[in-house]
N, C-alpha and C positions, 0 to 999 in steps of 0.2 A: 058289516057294510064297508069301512075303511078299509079292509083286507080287499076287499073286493075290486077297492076304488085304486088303490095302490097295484094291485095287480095289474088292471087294466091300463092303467100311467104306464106300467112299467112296457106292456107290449104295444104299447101305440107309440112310444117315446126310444121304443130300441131299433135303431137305422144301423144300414153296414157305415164304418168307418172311412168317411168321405175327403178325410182330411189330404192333402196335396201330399205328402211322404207315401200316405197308406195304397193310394187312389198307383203311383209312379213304381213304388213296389209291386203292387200285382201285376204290373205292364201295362198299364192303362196310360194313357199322355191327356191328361186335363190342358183346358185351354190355360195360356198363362195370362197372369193378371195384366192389366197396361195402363200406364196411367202417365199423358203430359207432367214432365219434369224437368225444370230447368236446367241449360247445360251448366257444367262446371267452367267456368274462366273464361266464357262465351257468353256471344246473345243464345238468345234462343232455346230452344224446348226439344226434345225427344223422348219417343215412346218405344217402347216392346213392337205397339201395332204399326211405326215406323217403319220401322226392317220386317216386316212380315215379305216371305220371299225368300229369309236367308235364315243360319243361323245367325242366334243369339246366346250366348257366354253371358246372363246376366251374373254380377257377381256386385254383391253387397262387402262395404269396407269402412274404414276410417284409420288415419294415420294414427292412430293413439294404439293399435294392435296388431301386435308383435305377429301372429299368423299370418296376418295380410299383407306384412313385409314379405314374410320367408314364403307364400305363396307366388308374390310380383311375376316369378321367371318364368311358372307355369306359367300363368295367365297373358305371359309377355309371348310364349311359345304355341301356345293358342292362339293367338290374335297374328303370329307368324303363319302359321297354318290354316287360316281360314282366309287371311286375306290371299295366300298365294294359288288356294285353291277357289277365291272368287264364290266361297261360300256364305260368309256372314262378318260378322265384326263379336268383339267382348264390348261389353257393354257396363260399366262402372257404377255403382252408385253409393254416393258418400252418406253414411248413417252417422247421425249426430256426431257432426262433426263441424267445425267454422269453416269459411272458405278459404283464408290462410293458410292454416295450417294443410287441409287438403288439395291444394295446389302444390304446398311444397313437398305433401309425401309424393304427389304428380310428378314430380323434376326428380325427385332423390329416386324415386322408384325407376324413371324413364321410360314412364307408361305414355303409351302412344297411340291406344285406343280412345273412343269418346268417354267420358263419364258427366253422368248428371248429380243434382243433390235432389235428395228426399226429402224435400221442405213437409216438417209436418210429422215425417216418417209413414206418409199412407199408404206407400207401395209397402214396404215395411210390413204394414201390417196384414195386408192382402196376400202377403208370401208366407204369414207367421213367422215371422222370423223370429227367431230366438235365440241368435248369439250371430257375433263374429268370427272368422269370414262367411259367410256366407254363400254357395254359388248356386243357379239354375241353367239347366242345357235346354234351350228352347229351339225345335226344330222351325224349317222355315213353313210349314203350315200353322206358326203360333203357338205349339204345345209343349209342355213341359216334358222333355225326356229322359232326363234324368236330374238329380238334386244331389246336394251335400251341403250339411250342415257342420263347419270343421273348416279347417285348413287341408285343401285337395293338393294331390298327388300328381305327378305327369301321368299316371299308370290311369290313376282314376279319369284325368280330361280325356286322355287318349281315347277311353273307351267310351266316355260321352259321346265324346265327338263323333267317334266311328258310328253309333246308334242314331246320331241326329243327323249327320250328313248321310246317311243310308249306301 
């Protein structure tokens, strides 16, 4: 009877693999997550669902990692590229990190897009995230179109960008 019970667990509890990497791999675009987050170094609050309309370059960081230095120029060439093309913005957000110190990686880096902090870390965890840097290509209908978990490439935005901006 436990064999039976275990069996049955087993096919009522086995679902396809839903997770946000598995879901953007098979070609699917899941909605992306969005969640009011206070700006960095500003009043005020911005969300994902804010910019819905354009893309969005979200991209998880803090000054204490060395990827997210040596990533800055992509993301600084992205944020070149979408605003001249009147498509979207990058969009920053500081992971445990003080606001100090992530203002001054802001200046040293001469990042020039918005960024907010993840008070809490709850977009964090609604992204899974699981290391630094972190980025998500969010088309402007809201969806996730491509992801990288890593320190990205020009090769890699490029091709984001090209799938998101369509």
């Amino acid at each position: 009877m436990a064999l039976i019970g275990l069996l049955a667990f087993g096919l009522v509890s086995r679902s396809d693999d839903t997770s946000l990497d598995q879901a953007v791999a098979r070609g699917e675009r899941p909605v992306a997550a969005s969640r009011e987050l206070p700006m960095l170094g500003e009043a005020g609050t911005r969300s994902v669902a804010d910019l819905r309309g354009k893309v969005v370059v979200l991209n998880f960081w803090a000054s204490w990692c060395e990827p997210c230095k040596e990533e800055a120029p992509v993301l600084a060439a992205a944020q070149q590229r979408l605003q001249r093309e009147g498509a979207g913005t990058v969009l920053g957000v500081t992971w445990d990190d003080s606001t100090p110190d992530s203002l001054k990686f802001v200046a040293q880096q001469s990042i020039d897009y918005p960024n907010v902090r993840d008070v809490g870390k709850k977009l964090a965890r609604e992204y899974a995230l699981k290391g630094l840097p972190e980025t998500f290509v969010i088309d402007a209908r809201g969806r996730v179109a491509a992801l990288y978990r890593g320190q990205i490439s020009q090769r890699w935005m490029d091709d984001a960008l090209d799938r998101a901006i369509g």
